[in-house]
C-alpha positions in Angstrom: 89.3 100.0 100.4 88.4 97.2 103.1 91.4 94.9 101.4 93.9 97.8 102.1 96.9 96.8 103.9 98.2 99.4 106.3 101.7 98.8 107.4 103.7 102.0 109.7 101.7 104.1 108.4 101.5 103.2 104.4 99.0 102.3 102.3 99.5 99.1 100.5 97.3 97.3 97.7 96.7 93.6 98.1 96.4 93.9 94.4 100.3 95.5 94.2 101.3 92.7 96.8 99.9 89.9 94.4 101.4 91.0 91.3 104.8 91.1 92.7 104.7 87.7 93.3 103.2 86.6 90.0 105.9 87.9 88.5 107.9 85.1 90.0 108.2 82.0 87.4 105.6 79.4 88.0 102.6 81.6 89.5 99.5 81.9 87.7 96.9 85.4 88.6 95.0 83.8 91.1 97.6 82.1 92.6 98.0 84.5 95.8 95.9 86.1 98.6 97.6 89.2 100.2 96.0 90.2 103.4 97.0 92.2 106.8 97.5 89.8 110.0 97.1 91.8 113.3 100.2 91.5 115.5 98.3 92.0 118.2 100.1 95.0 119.2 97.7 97.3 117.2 100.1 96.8 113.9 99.4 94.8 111.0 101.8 92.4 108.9 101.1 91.3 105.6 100.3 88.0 104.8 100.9 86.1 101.6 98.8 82.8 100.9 100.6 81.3 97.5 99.3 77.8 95.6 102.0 75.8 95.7 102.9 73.1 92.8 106.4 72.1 93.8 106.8 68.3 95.9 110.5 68.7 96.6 110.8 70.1 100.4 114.3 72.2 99.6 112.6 74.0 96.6 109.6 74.8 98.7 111.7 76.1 101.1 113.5 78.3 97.9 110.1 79.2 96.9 108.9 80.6 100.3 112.6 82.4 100.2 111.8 84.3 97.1 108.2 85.4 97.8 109.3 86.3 101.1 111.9 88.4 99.6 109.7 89.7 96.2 107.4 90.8 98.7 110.0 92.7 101.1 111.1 94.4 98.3 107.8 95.8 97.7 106.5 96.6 101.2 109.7 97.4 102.7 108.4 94.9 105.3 108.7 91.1 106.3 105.6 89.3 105.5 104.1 86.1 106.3 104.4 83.7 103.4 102.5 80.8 103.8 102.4 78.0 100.9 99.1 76.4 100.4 97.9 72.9 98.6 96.9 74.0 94.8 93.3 75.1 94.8 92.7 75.5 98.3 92.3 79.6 98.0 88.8 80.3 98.1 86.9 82.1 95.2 83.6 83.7 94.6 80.7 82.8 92.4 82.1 84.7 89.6 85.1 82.9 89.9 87.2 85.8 91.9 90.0 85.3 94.3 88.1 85.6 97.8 90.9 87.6 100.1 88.3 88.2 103.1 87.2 84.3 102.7 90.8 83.3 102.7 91.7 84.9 105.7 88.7 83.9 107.9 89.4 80.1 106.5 93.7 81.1 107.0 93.1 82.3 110.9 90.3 79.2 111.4 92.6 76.9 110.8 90.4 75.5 107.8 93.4 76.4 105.3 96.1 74.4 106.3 99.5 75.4 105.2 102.6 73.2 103.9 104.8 72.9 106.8 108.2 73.4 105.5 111.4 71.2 106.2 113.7 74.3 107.4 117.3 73.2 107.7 118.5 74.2 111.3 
C-alpha cells in the first residue's frame, strides 16, 4: 500500500481520490494522479495532478474549484489541485498512470503546472 494516502489519521486510496474526480464531466481514467505532499510538519496533504483541456483562464479557475471541492468531499480535507498540460502525467511501459513518477517529476519541478489567473 506504498500509494496510500494517510491524512489525521485515515487511510485514503489514491484510487478512491481519482475516481471522484473522474466523475467530473470532461475527465478521462487516466486523467489524474492523487498523491500525499508532506507538510513538513510530519502531516501529509493530498495532492491532485489533473490533465487539463480547457484554454479559457476563468473556466480553469472553475475547474480547479470543482476538483478542489469533489475531492474535499471525499477526504474531508483540502487538497492541492494542480492543473497540468494534457499528457504531461507520466505512465509506465504498460501504459499505467505512474503516481510515484509523477510526484518525483511534480516536487522536481519537471511537471510544470498552469498557473491560474485568480481574481483578487
Amino acid at each position: 500500500a506504498k500509494d496510500m494516502i494517510i491524512i489525521n489519521g485515515k487511510n485514503h486510496w489514491p484510487q478512491d481520490i481519482e475516481w471522484a474526480v473522474e466523475q467530473l464531466p470532461g475527465f478521462n481514467h487516466g486523467d489524474i494522479a492523487a498523491f500525499s505532499l508532506d507538510t513538513g510538519e510530519g502531516e501529509e496533504v493530498p495532492a491532485v495532478l489533473v490533465h487539463c483541456r480547457v484554454a479559457d483562464p476563468e473556466e480553469r479557475v472553475k475547474l480547479h474549484d470543482e476538483i478542489r471541492d469533489k475531492v474535499r468531499a471525499v477526504t474531508g480535507m483540502n487538497c492541492v489541485v494542480e492543473l497540468v498540460p494534457p499528457r504531461t502525467l507520466p505512465r509506465t511501459s504498460s501504459g499505467k498512470l505512474s503516481r510515484a513518477k509523477a510526484k518525483k517529476q511534480y516536487l522536481s519541478g519537471e511537471i510544470e503546472p498552469i498557473k491560474l489567473a485568480i481574481a483578487a
